[in-house]
C-alpha positions as CSV (number, residue, x, y, z in Angstrom):
1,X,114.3,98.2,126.1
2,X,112.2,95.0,125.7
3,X,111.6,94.4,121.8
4,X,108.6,93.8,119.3
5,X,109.0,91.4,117.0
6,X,107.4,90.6,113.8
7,X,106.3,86.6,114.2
8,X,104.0,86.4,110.6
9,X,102.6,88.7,108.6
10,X,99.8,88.0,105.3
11,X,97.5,90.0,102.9
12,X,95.2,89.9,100.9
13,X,95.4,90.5,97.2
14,X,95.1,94.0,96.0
15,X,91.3,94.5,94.3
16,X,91.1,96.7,91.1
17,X,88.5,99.4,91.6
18,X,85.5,97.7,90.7
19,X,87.5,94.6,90.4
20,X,87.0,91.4,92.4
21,X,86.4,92.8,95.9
22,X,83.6,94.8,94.5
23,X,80.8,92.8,96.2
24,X,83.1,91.5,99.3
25,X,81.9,93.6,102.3
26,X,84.5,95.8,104.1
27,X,84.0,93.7,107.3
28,X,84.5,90.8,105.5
29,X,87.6,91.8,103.6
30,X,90.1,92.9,106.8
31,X,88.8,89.8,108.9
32,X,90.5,87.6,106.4
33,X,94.2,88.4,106.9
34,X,92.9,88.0,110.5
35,X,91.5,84.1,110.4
36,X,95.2,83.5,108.4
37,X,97.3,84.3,110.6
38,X,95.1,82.4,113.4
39,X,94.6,79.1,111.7
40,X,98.2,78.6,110.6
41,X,99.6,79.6,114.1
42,X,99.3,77.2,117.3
43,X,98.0,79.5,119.9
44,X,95.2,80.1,121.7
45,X,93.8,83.5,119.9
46,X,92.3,84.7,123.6
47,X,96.0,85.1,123.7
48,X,95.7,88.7,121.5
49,X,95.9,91.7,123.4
50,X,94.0,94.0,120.3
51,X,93.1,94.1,116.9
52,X,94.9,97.6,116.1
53,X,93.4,98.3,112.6
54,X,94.1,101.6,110.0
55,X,90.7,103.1,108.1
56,X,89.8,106.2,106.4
57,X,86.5,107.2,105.6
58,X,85.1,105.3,108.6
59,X,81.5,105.5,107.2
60,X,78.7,103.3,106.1
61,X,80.0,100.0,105.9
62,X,84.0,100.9,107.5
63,X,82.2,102.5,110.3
64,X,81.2,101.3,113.8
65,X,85.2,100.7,114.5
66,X,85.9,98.6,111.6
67,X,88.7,96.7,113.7
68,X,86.7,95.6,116.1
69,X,83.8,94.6,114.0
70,X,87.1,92.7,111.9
71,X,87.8,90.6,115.1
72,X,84.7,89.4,115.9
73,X,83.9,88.5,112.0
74,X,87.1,86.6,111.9
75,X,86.3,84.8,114.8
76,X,88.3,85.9,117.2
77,X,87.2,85.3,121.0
78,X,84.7,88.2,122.1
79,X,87.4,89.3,124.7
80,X,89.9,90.3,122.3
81,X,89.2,94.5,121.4
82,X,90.1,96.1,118.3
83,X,90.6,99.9,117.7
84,X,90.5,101.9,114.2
85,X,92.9,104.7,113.4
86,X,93.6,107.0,110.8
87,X,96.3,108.3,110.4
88,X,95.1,108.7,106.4
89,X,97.8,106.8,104.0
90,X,99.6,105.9,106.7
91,X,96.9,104.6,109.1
92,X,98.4,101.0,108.9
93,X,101.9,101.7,109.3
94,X,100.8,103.7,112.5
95,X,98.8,100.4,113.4
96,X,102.2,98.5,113.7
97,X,103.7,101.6,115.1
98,X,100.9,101.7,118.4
99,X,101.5,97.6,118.6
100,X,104.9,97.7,118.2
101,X,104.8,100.6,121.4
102,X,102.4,98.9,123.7
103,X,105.0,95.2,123.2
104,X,107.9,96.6,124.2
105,X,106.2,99.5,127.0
106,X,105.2,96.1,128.4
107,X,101.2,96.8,128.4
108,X,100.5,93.9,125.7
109,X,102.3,90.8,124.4
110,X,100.2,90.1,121.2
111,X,98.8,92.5,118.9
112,X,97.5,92.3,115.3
113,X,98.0,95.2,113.4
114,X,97.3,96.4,109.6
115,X,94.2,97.8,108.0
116,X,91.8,97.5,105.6
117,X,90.2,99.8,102.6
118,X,87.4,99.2,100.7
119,X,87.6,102.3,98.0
120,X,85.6,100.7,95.1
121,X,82.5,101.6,98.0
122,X,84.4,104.4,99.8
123,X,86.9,106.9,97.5
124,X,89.2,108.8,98.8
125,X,87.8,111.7,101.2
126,X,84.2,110.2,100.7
127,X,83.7,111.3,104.7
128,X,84.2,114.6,103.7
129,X,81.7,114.6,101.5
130,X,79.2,113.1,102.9
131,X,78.5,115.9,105.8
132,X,80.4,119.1,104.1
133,X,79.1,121.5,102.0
134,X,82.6,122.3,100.7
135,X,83.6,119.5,98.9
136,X,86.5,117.4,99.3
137,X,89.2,119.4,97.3
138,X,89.5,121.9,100.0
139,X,87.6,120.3,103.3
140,X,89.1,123.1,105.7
141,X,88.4,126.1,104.3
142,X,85.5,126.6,106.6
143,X,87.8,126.7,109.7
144,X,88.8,130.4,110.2
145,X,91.6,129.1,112.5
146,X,92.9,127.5,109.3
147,X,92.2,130.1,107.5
148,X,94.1,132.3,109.3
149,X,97.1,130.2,109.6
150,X,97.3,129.0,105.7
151,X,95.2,130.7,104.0
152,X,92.7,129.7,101.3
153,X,95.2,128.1,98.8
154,X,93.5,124.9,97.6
155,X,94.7,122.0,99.7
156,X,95.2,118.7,97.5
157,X,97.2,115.7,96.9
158,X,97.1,116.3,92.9
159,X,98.2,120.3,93.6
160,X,101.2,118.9,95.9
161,X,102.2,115.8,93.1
162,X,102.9,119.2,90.5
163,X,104.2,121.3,93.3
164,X,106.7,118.6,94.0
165,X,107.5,117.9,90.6
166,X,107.8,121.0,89.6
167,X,110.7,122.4,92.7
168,X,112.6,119.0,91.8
169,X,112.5,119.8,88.4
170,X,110.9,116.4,86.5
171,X,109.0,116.6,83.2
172,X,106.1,114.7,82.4
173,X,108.4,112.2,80.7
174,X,110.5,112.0,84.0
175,X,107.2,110.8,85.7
176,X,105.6,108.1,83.3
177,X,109.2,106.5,83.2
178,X,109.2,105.7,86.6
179,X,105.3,104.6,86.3
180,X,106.5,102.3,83.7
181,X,109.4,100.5,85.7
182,X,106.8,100.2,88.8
183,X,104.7,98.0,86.2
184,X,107.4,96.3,84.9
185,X,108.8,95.4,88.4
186,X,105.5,94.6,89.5
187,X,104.2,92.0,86.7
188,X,108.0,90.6,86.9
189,X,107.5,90.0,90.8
190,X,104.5,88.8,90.3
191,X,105.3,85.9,87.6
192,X,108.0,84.7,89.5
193,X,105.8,84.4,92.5
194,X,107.8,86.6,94.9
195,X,104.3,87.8,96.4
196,X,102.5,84.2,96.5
197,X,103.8,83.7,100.1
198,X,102.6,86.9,101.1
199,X,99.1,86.8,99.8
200,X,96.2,84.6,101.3
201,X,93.4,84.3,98.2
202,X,89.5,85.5,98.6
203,X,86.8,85.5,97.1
204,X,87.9,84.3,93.8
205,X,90.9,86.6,93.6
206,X,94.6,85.1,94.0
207,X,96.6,88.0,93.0
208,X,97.0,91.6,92.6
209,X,95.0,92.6,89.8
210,X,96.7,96.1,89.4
211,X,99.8,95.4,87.5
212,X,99.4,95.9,83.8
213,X,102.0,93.8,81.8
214,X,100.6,95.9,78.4
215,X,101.3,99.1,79.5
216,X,103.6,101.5,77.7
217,X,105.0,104.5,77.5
218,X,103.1,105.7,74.1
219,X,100.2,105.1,76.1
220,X,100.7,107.0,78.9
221,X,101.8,109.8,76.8
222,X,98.6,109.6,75.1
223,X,96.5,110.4,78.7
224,X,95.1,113.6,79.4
225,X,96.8,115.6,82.2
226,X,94.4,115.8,85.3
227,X,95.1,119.7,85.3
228,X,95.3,121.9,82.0
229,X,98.9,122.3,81.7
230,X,99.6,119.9,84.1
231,X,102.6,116.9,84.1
232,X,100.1,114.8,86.5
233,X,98.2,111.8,84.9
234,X,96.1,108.7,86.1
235,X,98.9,106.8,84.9
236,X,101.3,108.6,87.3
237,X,99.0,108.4,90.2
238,X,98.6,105.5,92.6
239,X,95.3,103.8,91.4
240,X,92.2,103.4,93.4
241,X,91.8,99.7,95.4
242,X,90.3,97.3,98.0
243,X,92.5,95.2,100.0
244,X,93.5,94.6,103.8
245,X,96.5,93.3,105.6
246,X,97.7,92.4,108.8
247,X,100.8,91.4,110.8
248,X,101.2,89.5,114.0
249,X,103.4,91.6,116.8
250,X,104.4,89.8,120.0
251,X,106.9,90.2,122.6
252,X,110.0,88.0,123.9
253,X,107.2,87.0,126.5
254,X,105.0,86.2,123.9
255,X,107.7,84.5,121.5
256,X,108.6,81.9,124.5
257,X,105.2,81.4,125.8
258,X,103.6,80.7,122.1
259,X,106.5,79.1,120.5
260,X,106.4,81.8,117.7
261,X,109.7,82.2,115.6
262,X,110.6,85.9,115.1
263,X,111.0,87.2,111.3
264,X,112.0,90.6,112.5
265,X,112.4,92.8,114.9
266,X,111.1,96.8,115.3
267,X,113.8,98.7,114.8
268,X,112.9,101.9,114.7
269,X,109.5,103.8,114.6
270,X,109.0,107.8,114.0
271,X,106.6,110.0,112.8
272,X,107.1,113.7,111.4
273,X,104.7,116.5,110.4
274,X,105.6,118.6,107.5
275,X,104.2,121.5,105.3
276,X,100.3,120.2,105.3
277,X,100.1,122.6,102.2
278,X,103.1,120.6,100.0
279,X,101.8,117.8,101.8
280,X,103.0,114.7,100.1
281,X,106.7,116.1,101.0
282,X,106.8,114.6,104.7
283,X,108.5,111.6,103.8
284,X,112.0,113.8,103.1
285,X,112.5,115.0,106.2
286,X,110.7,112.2,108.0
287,X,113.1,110.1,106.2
288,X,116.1,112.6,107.2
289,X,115.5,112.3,110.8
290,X,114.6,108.5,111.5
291,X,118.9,108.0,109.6
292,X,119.9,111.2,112.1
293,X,117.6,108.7,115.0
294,X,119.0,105.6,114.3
295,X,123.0,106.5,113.2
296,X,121.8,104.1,110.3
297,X,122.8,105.8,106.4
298,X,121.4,104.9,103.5
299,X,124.2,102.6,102.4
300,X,123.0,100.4,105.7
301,X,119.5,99.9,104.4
302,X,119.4,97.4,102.6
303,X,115.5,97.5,100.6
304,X,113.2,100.8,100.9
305,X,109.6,100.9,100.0
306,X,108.5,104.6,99.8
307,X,104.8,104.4,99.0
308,X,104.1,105.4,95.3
309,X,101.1,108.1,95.7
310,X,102.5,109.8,92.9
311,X,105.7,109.6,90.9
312,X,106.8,112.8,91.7
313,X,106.8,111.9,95.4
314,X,109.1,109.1,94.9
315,X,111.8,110.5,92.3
316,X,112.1,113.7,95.2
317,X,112.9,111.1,97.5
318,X,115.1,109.4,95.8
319,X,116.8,112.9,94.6
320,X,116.9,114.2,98.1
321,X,118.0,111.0,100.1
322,X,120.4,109.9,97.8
323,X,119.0,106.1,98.0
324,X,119.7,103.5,95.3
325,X,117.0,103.0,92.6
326,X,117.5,99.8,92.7
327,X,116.8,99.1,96.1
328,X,113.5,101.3,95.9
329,X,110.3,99.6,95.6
330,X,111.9,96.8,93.8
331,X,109.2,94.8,93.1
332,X,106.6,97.9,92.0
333,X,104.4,99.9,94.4
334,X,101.5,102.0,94.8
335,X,101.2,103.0,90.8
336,X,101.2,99.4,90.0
337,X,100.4,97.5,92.8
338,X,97.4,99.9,94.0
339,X,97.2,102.1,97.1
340,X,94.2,101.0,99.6
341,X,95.0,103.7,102.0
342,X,94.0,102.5,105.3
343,X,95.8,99.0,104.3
344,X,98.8,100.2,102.8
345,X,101.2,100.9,105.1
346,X,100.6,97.0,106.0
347,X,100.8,95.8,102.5
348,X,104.1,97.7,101.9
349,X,105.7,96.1,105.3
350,X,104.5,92.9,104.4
351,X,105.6,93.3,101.1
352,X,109.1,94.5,102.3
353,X,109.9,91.5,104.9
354,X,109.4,89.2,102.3
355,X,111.6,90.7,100.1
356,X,114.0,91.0,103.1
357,X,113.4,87.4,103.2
358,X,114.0,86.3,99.6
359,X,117.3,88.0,99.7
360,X,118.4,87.9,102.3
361,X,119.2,91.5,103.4
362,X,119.0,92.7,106.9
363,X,117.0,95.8,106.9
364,X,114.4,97.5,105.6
365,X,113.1,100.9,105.3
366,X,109.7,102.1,105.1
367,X,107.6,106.0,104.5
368,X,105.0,107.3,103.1
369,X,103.6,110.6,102.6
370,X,100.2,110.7,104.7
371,X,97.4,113.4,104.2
372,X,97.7,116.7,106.6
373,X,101.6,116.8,105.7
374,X,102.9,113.7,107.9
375,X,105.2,110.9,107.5
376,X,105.7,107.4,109.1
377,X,109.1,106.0,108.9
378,X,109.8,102.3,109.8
379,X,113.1,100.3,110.2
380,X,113.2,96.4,110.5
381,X,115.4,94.2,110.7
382,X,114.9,90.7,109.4
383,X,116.2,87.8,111.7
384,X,114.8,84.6,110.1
């Protein structure tokens, strides 16, 4: 089977909520990553097949097929399409995925893929409630089909986080531990600059402005629970952010043509649905059946990023893969880094090649828990 390559990848930095991408129109934002990766290759960008770009909440500003609108605002030729998914959190990941598939089923040679999220504008479910009466904690309970399939429990990513917690077991405590090592790794990657090669500066803003290097855990403790009773805190949660990313696939075709040096290689792809009640538990059996796909175990892989949406989702993982801590989001994630849904699946791919890169290790595993009970799964292999 002819194979997709990964030829340069770059982000942006990850924007607080309210933080430096406040004013920087969505548009603007994923285009960047975009004109990077053009201006420091040497190709003709006519040359690009799509733009294949991850958004949620496609409204106002992110509507209009963002990708497209990303293309033509980077400067890209007015040839070259571009095409918005959502596959929600994992939206970007899925992005790489449909590249990745159309390089090696022959039907493209070049494709840009990654996303881009602009939730200081647009939070989470913000299409929902703009044209539903119902609200965004429970968008489907109009649907008698649903209703008659699930029921009228409440459907929500914060309900799920204490489900999970609470079947694996983990206290509160359990939870703002593994927050705290997230910001720990993440302000230590950060001043040693093992994301500067990664990131591409805008608008003022040269690095992640998520990681706090003054957190604690008596401060966490101190946080009200988002539900009475609850173990679930804002401090446990992946935090609300702007950002976009994007990576360059191309082909062997593509590689010769353009002179392109390949950092990595597609190794594997899958998707799996799961319970879309519990729906932040995807990533376990997703996880389960890409190692069952490949004949790769745990002790062949040799970095995972499994997207922090919540503590509780990470800590099952870990529990019910049987993966190394220490290989696991080693350089922080979603609960220190920030989660900019449509852009994160890109961000934590990027983020995980370079790593591969630093150290030199040869694969990498990606998942993250995506809304509707779904999870991506991605193998590379680093080459360069």
């Amino acid at each position: 089977m002819p194979e997709a390559y990964i030829v340069d990848a770059i982000r942006t930095p990850v924007g607080r909520r309210k933080g430096g991408f406040s004013d920087t129109h969505p548009a603007d934002l994923g285009a960047h990553p975009i004109r990077t990766l053009v201006d420091r290759g040497d190709f003709d960008p006519a040359a690009i097949d799509d733009v294949v770009y991850g958004c949620l909440d496609a409204i106002g500003s992110q509507a209009g097929d963002i990708a497209r609108t990303c293309a033509l605002v980077a400067g890209l030729p007015e040839t070259v399409p571009g095409v918005t998914i959502d596959r929600q959190c994992g939206s970007s990941q899925q992005a790489v995925h449909f590249a990745a598939q159309a390089v090696m089923s022959g039907t493209a040679d070049l494709v840009v893929a990654g996303g881009v999220q602009k939730m200081t504008q647009f939070p989470i479910l913000s299409s929902f409630l703009a044209g539903e009466p119902y609200g965004a904690t429970d968008p489907w309970s109009g649907s008698k089909g649903w209703q008659e399939r699930y029921g009228t429990a409440e459907i929500s990513q914060f309900r799920s986080a204490e489900m999970i917690a609470d079947e694996f077991g983990f206290e509160r405590t359990d939870l703002e531990e593994f927050a705290f090592r997230s910001h720990q790794r993440a302000v230590t990657a950060r001043q040693q600059g093992r994301f500067d090669a990664e990131i591409t500066p805008l608008d003022g803003v040269e690095h992640d402005e998520g990681p706090r290097a003054d957190t604690n855990l008596e401060s966490m403790g101190a946080l009200d629970p988002l539900a009475p009773g609850g173990r679930l805190t804002a401090a446990t949660s992946s935090q609300i952010s702007d950002a976009s990313a994007a990576l360059m696939i191309a082909s062997e075709d593509a590689v010769r043509t353009h002179g392109f040096r390949p950092r990595a290689r597609i190794h594997h792809m899958s998707v799996l649905g799961s319970d879309p009640v519990n729906l932040l538990i995807a990533p376990l059996p997703a996880t389960q059946h890409a190692l069952a796909k490949t004949g790769l175990t745990v002790d062949d892989i040799d970095l995972f990023e499994v997207n922090e949406a919540f503590a509780s989702v990470v800590l099952a993982w870990l529990k019910e893969i049987g993966a190394d801590p220490g290989k696991t989001n080693v350089n922080g994630g979603a609960i220190s880094l920030g989660h900019p849904l449509g852009a994160s699946g890109a961000r934590i791919m990027i983020t995980l090649l370079h790593e591969l890169e630093r150290t030199g290790g040869r694969y990498g595993l990606q998942t993250m828990c995506e809304g509707g009970g779904q999870a991506n799964v991605t193998v590379i292999e680093r080459l360069a």
